[in-house]
N, C-alpha and C positions, 0 to 999 in steps of 0.2 A: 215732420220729415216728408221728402213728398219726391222722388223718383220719377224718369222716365217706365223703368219696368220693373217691376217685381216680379223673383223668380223664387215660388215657394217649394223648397227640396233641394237639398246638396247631394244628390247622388251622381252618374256618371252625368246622366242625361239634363240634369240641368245647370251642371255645369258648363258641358259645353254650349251650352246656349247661353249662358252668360258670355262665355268667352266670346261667342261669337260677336254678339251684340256689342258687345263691350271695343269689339277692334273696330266695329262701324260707328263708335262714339257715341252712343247710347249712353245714359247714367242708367245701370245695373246695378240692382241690391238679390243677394239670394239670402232666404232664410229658413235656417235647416235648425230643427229642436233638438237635433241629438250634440253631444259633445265635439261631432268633428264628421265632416264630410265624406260621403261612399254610400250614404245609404245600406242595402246588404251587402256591398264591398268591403268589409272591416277586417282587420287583424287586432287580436287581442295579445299582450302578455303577458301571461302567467306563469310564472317559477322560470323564467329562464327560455319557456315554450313560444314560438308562434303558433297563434290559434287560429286560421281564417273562420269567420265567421261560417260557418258550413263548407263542404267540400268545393273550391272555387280552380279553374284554368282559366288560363288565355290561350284563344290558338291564333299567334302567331299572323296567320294567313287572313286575317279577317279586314279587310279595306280599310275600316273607320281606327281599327285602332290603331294600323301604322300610319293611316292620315295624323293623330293626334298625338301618342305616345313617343317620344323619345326609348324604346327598348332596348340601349345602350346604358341610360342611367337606370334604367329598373334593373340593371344586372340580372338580366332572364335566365331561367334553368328548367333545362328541359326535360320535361321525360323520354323514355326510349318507346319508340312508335310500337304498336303492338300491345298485346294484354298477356297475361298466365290468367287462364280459364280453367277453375274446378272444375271437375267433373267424373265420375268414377272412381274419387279417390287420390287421385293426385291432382297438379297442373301442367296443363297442358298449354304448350310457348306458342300461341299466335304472332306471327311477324311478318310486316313487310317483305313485299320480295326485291322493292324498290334501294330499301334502305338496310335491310338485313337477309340480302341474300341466301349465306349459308343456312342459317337460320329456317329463313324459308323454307328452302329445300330440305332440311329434316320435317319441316311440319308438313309439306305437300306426303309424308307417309305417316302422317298421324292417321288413324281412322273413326278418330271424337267428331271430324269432320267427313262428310262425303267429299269426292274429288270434285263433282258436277258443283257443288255448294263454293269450292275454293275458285273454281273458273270461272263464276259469276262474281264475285267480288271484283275480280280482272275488271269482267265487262264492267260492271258497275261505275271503275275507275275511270274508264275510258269515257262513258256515258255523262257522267257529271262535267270534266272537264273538258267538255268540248263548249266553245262560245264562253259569251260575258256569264260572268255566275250572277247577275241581275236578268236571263234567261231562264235560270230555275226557277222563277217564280212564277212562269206565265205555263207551266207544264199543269198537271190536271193536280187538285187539290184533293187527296185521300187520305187516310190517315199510312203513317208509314207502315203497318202491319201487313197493312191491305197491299201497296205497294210491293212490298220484299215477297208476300206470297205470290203477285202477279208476277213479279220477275222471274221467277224460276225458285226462289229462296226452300229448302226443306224447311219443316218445324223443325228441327233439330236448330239447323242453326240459324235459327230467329230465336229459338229460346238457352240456347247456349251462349250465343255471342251477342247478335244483335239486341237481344233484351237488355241484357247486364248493364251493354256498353253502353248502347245511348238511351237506354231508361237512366242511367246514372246521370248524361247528360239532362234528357228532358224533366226528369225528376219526376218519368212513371212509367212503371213496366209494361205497361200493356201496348205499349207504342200506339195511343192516340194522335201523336202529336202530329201537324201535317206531313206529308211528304218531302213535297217542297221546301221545307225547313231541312230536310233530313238528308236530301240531297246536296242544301247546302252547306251542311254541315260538314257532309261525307268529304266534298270538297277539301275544306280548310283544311280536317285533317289530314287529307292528302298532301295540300301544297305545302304546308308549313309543318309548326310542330306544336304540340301541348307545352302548356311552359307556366310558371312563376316566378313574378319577381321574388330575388334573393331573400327579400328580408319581410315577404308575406304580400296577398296581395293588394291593402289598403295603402301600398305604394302607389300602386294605380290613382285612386284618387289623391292622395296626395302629391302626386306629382303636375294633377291638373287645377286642382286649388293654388299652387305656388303660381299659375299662369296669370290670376285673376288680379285684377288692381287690389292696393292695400284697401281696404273697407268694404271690401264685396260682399264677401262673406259673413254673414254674421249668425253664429254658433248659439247652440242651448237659446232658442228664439221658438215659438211654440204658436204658432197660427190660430187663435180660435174663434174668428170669423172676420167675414169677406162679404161687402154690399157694395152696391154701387150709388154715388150722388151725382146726377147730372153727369157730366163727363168724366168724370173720377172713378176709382177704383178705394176702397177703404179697407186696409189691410190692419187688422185687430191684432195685438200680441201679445203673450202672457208677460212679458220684461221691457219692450222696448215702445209702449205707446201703440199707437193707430200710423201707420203710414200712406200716405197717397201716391195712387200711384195711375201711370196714363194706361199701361196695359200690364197682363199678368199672364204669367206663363201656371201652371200646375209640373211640376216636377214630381210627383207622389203618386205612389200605386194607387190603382186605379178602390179598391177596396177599403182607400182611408179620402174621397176625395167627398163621400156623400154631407159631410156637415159642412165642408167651405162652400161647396157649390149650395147647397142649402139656398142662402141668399140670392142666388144669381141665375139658379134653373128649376124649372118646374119637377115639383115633386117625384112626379113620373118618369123625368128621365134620367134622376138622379138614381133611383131604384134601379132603371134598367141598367144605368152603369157597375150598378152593387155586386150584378150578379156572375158575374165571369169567375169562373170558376182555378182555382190556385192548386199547385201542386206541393205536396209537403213533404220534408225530409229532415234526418235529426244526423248529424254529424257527431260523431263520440270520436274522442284522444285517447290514446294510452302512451305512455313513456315506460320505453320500455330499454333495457340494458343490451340487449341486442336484436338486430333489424331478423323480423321472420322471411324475407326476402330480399335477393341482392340485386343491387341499382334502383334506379327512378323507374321503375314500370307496376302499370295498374294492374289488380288482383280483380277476377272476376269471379262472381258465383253463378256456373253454369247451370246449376240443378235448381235454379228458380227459387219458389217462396218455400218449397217443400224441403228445399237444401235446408235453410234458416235463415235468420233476416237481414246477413250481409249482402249488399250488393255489390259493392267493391270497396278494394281495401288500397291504400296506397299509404308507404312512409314516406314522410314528407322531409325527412333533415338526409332521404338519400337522395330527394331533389335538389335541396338545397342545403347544406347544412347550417346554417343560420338558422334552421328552423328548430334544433333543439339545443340544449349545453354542451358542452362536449362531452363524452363519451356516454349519451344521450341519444335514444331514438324519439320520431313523434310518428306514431301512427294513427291515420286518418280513415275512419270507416264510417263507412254511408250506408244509409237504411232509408229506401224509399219510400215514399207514401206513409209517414206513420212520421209524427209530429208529440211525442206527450204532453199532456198541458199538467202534470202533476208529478210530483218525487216516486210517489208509488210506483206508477205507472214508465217510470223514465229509467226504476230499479231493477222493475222487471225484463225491459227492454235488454239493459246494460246487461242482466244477466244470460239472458239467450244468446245473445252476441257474445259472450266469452263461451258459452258452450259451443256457438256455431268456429268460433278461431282456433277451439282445440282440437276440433274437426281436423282441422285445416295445417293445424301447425306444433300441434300438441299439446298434454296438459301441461306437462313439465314448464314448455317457455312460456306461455299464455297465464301461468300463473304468477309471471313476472312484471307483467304489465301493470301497471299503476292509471289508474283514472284520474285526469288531467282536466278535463273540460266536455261539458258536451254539451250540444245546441241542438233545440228542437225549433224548426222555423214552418210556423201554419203555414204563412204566404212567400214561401219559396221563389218561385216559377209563376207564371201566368201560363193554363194551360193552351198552347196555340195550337186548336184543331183546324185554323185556316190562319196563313201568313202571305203579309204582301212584302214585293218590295220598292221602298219609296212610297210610301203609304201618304195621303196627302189629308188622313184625319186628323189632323192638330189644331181646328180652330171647334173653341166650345161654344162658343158663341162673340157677339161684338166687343173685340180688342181682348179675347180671352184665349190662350193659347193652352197645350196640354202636351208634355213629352215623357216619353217612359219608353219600354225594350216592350212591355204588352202593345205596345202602338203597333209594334214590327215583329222585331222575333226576340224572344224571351234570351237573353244574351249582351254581352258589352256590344257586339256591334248595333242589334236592337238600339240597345238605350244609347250609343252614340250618335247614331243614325237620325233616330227620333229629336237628340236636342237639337242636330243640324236644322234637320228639317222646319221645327219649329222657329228656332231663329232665322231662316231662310223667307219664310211664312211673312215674319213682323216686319223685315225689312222689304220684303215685296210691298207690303201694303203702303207700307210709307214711301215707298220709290227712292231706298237707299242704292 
């Protein structure tokens, strides 16, 4: 078999670069070893449950995805802007002043916050959305901790609000992650909204696999090695033979890429690729006969690692209800940084996390909960302590391409961005 391009990985990012290629008239083959396309985009399901592979959104506001996604047929569901924040003993209702006025105005007399700490969130609004949000990238690269403290931010609320929140997004509390990322992130959620497709979110790729010609895609296919002869490219597979191919793309994190490159890069820089560092997080389900909180809105644990090892809790069938059977909850609770790689160790987890919900919502109902599913993911996130944007790192070498969200920023628009780009790449070279 012998291809224009080979594109190893069905996740977001190389699919769209299939797609891409594919409309400029490329012969495009992608080949992905798992049963079905998304990469860490998956939904599972069990007993009636949608499981998404670890705790997953879209927001909405993000360029690449409304460039690619039809969000009409994902039948998106949104959550309510804002968090309920432990802390003291109860929750406390963070809200937009934009979108939940009243609301607002009772929390402007909460005192979990300082008043000086709420009038910078303002500024902060105003500050990110002014100019192209490909502007935030060119702003000074620190990690966001360092930022929120130079802004004015109290520790109070860096470790009440801003940790919970977007450690849950970057997948680590200590808010290493850039700035830069963090401001654009602030963005999104600003302009738009958190959201899920209806029916879980390996709709996403799914609905970008249906774009691809019939035979693109080719399933349960397992890569295990890659040389080149003369002009060629020689793609090895556990199922389907050797395929040839004129150029290759790498669709795969960057942590499983050291034995294909093998063949094709010197030792030493394969190593240096090995070492970038991942963020981890274990997702645990309970089904449970009645929701501990009412609507689609995120639960936050303001009182840090010391609280217990929730960091946020969201039920997901009050997002969407497709997500559980009917008279059915599915609750979704995320625990950062901590990944078990054993039953023991996943039992013990499981059981601090119910001691930490009774905390929160008491023995009585928390004893109702039923354990459904849980996922512990080493290679989560790619940690990005420096992020660009329109990043122009996607050739590995000659006619060897490479796209993933660590390219850019650890996220769908990341990894959308990055297959663009790459496919952007291969047709510059050829002067399509």
């Amino acid at each position: 078999m012998e291809k224009d391009i080979v594109i190893i990985g069905a996740g977001l990012a190389g699919m769209r670069c299939a797609e891409l290629l594919q409309q400029a008239g490329f012969e495009t083959l992608v080949l992905e070893a798992a049963d079905a396309p998304g990469g860490r985009v998956r939904t599972d399901l069990v007993d009636g449950f949608r499981l998404d592979r670890g705790f997953q959104i879209l927001l909405t506001a993000y360029p690449e995805t409304k460039a690619v996604l039809s969000y009409r047929a994902l039948k998106l569901r949104k959550f309510i802007p804002g968090a309920l924040v432990w802390y003291g003993g109860r929750f406390h209702r963070f809200s937009d002043p934009r979108r939940e006025p009243l609301r607002a105005g009772r929390f402007l007399f909460d005192d979990v916050i300082r008043f000086g700490d709420k009038w910078r969130v303002a500024a902060l609004a105003a500050r990110v959305n002014r100019g192209d949000p490909a502007m935030l990238f060119h702003r000074k690269d620190e990690s966001t901790h360092a930022f929120l403290r130079q802004f004015g931010f109290s520790p109070k609320m860096i470790n009440r609000f801003f940790a919970p929140f977007f450690g849950g997004v970057f997948l680590e509390s200590e808010l290493q992650t850039s700035a830069r990322y963090f401001e654009f992130l602030f963005r999104m959620f600003a302009d738009g909204s958190a959201a899920v497709p209806a029916e879980g979110m390996e709709r996403i790729p799914q609905q970008m696999a249906a774009k691809l010609a019939p035979g693109t895609l080719q399933l349960n296919t397992r890569v295990t090695e890659v040389s080149r002869r003369q002009q060629r490219f020689l793609v090895s597979t556990d199922s389907s033979g050797t395929i040839e191919a004129k150029q290759l793309v790498f669709a795969v994190a960057e942590h499983a890429l050291g034995p294909l490159l093998a063949g094709l890069l010197p030792h030493t820089r394969t190593q240096a690729r090995e070492r970038r560092l991942w963020n981890r997080t274990t997702t645990i389900y309970y089904a449970a006969p009645r929701s501990p909180i009412a609507g689609p809105i995120l639960a936050l644990n303001g009182e840090g690692p010391d609280g217990g090892p929730i960091n946020n809790l969201a039920v997901m069938s009050q997002v969407s209800k497709r997500y559980a059977p009917p008279g059915q909850e599915l609750i979704a609770v995320s625990i950062v940084g901590v990944a078990p790689g054993d039953d023991a160790t996943m039992q013990a987890l499981e059981e601090r996390v119910r001691e930490h919900a009774e905390r929160w919502f008491g023995a009585e109902a928390v004893e109702q909960w039923r354990l459904v599913g849980a996922y512990p993911i080493e290679h989560a996130l790619p940690l990005a302590r420096t992020t660009q944007w329109e990043s122009s790192a996607t050739r590995v070498t000659d006619n060897v391409y490479m796209c993933s969200d660590a390219q850019e920023t650890p996220s769908l628009q990341g990894a959308l961005a990055s297959g663009r780009r790459a496919a952007e790449a291969i047709l510059a070279q050829r002067g399509a």
